[in-house]
C-alpha positions as CSV (number, residue, x, y, z in Angstrom):
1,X,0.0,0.0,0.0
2,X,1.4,3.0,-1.3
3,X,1.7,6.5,1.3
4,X,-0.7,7.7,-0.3
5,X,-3.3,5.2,-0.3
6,X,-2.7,5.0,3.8
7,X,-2.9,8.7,3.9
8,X,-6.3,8.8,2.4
9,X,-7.7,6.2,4.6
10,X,-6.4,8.6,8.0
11,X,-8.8,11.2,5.9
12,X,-11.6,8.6,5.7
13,X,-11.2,7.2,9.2
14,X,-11.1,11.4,10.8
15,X,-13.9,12.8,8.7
16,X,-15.8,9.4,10.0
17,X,-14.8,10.1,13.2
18,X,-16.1,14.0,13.0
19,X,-19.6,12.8,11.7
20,X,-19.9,10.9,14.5
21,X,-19.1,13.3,17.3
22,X,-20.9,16.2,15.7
23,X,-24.8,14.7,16.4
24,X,-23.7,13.6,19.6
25,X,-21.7,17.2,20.5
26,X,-25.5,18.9,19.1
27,X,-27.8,16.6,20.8
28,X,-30.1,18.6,23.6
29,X,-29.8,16.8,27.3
30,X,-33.5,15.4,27.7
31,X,-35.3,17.4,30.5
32,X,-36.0,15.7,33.9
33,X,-39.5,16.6,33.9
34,X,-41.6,16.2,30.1
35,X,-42.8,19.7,28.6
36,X,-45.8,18.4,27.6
37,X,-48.3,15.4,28.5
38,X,-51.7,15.0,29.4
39,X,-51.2,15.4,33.3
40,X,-49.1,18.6,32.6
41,X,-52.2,20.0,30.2
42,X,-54.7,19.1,33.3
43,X,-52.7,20.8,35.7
44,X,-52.6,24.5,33.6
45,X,-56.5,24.1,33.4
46,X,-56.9,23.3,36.8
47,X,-55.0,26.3,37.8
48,X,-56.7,28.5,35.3
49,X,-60.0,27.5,36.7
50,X,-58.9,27.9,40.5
51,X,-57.2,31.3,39.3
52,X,-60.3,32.1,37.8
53,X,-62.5,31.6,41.2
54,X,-59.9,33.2,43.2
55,X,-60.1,36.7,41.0
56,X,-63.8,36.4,40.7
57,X,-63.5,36.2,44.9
58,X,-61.3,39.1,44.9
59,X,-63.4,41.5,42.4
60,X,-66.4,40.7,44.3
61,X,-64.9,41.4,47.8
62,X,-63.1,44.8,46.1
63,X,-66.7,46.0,44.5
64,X,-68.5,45.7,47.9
65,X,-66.3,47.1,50.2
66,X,-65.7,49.8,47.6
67,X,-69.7,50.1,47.3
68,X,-70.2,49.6,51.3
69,X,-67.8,52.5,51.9
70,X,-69.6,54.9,49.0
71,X,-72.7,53.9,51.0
72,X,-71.0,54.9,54.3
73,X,-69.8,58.3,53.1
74,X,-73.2,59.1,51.7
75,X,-74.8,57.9,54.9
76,X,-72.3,59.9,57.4
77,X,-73.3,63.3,55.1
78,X,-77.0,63.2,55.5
79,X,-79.3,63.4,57.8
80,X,-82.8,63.1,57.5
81,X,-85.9,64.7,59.5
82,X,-89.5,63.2,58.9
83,X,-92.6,65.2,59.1
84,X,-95.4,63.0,59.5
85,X,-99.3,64.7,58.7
86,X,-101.3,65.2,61.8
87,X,-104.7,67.0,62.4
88,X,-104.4,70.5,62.2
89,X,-100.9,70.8,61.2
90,X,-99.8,73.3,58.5
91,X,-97.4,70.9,56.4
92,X,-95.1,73.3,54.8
93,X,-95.1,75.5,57.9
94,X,-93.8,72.8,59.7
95,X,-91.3,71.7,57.0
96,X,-90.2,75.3,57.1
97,X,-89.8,75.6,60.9
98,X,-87.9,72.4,61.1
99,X,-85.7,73.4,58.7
100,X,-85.2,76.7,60.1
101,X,-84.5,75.0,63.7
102,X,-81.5,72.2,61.8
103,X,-79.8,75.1,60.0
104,X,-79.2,76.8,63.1
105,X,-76.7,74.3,64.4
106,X,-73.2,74.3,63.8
107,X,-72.2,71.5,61.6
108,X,-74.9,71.7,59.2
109,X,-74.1,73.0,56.2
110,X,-77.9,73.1,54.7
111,X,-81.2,72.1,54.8
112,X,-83.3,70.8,51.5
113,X,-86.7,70.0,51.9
114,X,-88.3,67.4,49.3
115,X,-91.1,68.5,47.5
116,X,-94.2,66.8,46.7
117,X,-93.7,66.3,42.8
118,X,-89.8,64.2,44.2
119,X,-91.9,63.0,47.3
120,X,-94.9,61.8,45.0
121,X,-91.8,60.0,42.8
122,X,-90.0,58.4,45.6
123,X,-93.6,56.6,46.1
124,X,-94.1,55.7,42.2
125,X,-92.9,52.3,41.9
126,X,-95.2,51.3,45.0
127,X,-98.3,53.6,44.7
128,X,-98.0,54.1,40.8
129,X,-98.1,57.5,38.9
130,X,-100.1,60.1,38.9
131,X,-100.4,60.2,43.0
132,X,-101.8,63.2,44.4
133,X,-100.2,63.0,47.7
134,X,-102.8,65.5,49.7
135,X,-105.2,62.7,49.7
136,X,-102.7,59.9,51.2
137,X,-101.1,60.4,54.9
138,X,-97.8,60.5,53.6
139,X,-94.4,61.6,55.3
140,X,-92.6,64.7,53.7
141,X,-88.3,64.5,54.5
142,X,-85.6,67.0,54.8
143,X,-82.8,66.2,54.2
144,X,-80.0,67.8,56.5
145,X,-76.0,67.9,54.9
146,X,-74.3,67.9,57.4
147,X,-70.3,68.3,58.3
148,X,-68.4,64.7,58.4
149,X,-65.6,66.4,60.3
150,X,-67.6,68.2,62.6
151,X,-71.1,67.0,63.2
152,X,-73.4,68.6,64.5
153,X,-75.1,67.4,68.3
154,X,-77.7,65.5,66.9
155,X,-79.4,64.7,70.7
156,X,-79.6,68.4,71.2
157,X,-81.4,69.0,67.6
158,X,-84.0,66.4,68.7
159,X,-84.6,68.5,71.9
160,X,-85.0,71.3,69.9
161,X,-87.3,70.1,67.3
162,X,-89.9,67.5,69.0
163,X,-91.1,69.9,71.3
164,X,-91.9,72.5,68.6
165,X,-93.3,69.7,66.3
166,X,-94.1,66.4,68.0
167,X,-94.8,64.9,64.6
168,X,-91.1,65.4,63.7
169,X,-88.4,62.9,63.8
170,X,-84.4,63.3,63.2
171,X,-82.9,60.3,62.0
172,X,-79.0,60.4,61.8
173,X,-78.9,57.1,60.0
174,X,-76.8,55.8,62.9
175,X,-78.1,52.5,63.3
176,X,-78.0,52.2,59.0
177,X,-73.9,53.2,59.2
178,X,-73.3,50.2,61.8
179,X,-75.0,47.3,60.0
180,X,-73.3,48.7,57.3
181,X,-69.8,48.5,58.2
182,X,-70.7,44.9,59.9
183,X,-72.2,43.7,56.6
184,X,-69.0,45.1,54.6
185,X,-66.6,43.4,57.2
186,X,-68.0,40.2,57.5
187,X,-68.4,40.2,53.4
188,X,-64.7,40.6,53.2
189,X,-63.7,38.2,56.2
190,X,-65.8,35.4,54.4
191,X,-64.5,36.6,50.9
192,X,-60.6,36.3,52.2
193,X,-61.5,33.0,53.8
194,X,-63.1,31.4,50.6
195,X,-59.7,32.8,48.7
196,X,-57.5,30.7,51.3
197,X,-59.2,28.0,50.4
198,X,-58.7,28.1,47.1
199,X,-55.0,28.8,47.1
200,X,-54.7,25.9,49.8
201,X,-56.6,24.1,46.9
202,X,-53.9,25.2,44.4
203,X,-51.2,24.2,46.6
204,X,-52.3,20.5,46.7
205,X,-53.4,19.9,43.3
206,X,-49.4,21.3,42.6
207,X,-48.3,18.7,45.3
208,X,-50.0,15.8,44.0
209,X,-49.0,17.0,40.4
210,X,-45.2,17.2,41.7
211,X,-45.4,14.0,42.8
212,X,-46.8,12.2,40.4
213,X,-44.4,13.8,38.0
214,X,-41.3,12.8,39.9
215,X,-42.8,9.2,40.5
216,X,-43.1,8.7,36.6
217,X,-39.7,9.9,36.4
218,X,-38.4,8.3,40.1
219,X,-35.5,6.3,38.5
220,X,-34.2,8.9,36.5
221,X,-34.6,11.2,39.5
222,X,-33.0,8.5,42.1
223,X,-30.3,7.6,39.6
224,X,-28.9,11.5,39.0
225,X,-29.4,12.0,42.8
226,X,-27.0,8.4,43.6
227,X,-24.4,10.0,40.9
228,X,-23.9,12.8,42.7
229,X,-26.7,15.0,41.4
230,X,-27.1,17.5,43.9
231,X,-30.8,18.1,45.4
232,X,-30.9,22.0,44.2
233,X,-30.3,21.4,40.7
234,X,-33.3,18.2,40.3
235,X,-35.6,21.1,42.8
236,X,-34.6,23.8,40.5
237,X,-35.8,21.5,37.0
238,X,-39.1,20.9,39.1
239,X,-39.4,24.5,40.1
240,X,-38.7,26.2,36.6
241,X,-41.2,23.4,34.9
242,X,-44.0,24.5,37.6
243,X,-43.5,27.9,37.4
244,X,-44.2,27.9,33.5
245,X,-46.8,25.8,33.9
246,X,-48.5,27.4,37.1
247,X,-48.1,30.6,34.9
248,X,-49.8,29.9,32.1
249,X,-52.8,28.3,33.9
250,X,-52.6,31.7,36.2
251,X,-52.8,34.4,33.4
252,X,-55.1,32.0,31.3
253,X,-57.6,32.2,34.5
254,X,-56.7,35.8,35.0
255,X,-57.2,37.0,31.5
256,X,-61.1,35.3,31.8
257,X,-62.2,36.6,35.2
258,X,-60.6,40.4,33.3
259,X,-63.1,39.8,30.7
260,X,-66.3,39.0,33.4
261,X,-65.3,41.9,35.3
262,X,-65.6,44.4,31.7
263,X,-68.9,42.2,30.3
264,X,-70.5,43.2,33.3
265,X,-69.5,46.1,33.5
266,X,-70.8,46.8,29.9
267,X,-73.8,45.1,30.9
268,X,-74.1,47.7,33.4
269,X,-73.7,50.8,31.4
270,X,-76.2,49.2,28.1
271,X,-79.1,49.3,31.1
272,X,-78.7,51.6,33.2
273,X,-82.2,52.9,32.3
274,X,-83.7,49.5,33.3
275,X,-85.3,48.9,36.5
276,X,-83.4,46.3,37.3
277,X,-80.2,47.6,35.9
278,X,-81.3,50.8,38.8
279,X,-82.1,48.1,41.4
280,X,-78.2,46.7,40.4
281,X,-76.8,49.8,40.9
282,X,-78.0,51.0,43.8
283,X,-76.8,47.7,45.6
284,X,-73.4,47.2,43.7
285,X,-72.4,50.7,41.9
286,X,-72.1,49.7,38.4
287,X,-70.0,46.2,38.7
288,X,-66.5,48.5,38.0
289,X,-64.0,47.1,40.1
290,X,-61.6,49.9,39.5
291,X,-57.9,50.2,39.3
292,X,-57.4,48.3,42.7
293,X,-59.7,45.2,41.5
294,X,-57.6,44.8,38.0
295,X,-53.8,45.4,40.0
296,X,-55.5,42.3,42.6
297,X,-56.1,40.2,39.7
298,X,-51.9,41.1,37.9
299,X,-51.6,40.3,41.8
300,X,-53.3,37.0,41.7
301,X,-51.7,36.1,39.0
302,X,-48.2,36.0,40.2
303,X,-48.7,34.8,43.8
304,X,-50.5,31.8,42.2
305,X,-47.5,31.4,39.6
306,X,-44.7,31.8,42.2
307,X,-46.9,29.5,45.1
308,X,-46.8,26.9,42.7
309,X,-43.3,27.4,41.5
310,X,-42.6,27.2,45.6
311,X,-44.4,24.3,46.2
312,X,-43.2,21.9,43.5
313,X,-39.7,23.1,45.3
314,X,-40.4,22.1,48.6
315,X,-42.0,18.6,47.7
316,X,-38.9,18.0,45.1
317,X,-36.6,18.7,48.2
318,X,-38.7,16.7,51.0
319,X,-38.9,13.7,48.2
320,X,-34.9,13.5,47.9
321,X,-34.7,14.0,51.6
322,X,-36.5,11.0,52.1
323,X,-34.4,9.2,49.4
324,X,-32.0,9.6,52.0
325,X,-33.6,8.5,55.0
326,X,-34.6,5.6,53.6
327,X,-31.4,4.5,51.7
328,X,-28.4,6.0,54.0
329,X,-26.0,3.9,52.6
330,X,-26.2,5.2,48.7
């Protein structure tokens, strides 16, 4: 064999050689945990749907405390005196006089009495239209606006008024304000509770996904940790796999309970000329959660992402811990 016949089969034998090690230099190293498969897939809608619940718990806790504390600030700036008919009593005379008798104090800043045309429209939707009022013993108000930082002494303005008219009566909406803020509070201690229970919801489901990920991967998982593997590198696969899937279920959940909060919202501006759109609004403003409500939900979002993130840590880490226990000697 000649040199140069040996010298072309060294070329041969290295270019072989290089075709070889290049697929094997460019191949990708397998991820512990599988991007994709069914139980992965169940898991993002899972978390979408508890994601969901939890921003739909959240809005509605937001809109009635922000609706409850509206309610209260109206509540605190009024005052109200009643003037009910009696025999022999001058009705506008007394509604003057009474008015007369609450401006007088200090912390009132006015007096407006209703007139019978708004008095013989509060009573529409029960008496009907056309109501002559004259013929009915109805109630005329006055409404007092009074000063939330300095309010007048309302037990002196009732001495000052039932004597003069004994069919009067000063209501300071007291008792109204305090079943008010108990209402709001114990709407947004039950709201927070049912959103603990959904996150400690999410936090299982996340466990019981972790592990049933690592136990269809256990003996690649025990192997890597037996070669020296250590525990923070296996967590931190688990952890970044979790995180990208707990956000995608998140925003996903997120992104629908956004687009409740604006249909109804929509729905709520379409009717407002609706009696039961009114009946609506007066209970719940008109179903805006405001700025606060939409920053909770980005909130919501990433707590959920970063809980389960946490969680598939902590159960990767307690899982290799009790590799350990239980097999000392590897």
């Amino acid at each position: 064999m000649t040199d140069l016949s040996v010298e072309h089969l060294h070329e041969h034998e290295q270019e072989a050689e290089t075709a070889e090690a290049r697929p094997r230099a460019q191949r990708k190293m397998a991820p512990i945990v599988p991007a994709q498969n069914i139980a992965g897939r169940a898991l993002v809608l899972v978390i979408a749907i508890m994601t969901f619940l939890s921003c739909l718990t959240f809005g509605a806790v937001t809109l009635v405390r922000d609706t409850a504390s509206v309610w209260e600030n109206q509540i605190s700036r009024e005052a109200t005196i009643q003037v009910k008919p009696a025999d022999g009593l001058d009705m506008e005379a007394a509604l003057t006089q009474a008015s007369q008798i609450a401006g007088e104090f200090p912390g009132v800043k006015s007096t407006r009495i209703i007139d019978r045309e708004a008095t013989a429209r509060l009573l529409e939707p029960w008496l009907g239209s056309g109501l002559n009022i004259d013929d009915l013993p109805v109630p005329r108000l006055i409404i007092v606006t009074i000063d939330e930082n300095n309010p007048p002494d309302f037990a002196a303005m009732r001495a000052a008024i039932t004597p003069k008219l004994p069919s009067a009566s000063l209501d300071d909406h007291r008792t109204w304000v305090d079943r008010l803020v108990a209402m709001a509070r114990t709407t947004v201690t039950i709201g927070i509770a049912v959103l603990a229970l959904m996150l400690s919801a999410t936090v299982l489901t996340v466990v019981f996904a972790t592990r049933g990920a690592m136990a269809g991967n256990g003996h690649i998982i025990e192997v890597l940790h037996f070669v020296g593997a250590e525990a923070a590198f296996i967590a931190r696969e688990f952890r970044r796999h979790f995180l990208v899937t707990g956000m995608k279920g998140a925003a996903a959940g997120g992104a629908a309970a956004v687009l409740v909060f604006i249909v109804f919202s929509w729905w709520s501006s379409r009717n407002m000329a609706t009696p039961q759109a009114d009946q609506a609004t007066a209970l719940f403003g008109n179903f805006a959660i405001g700025s606060a409500g939409y920053f909770g939900v980005v909130l919501m979002v990433l707590v959920i992402g970063a809980l389960t993130a946490a969680t598939s840590h902590a159960t990767v880490v307690a899982y290799l811990s009790d590799i350990d226990v239980r097999q000392p000697d590897a």
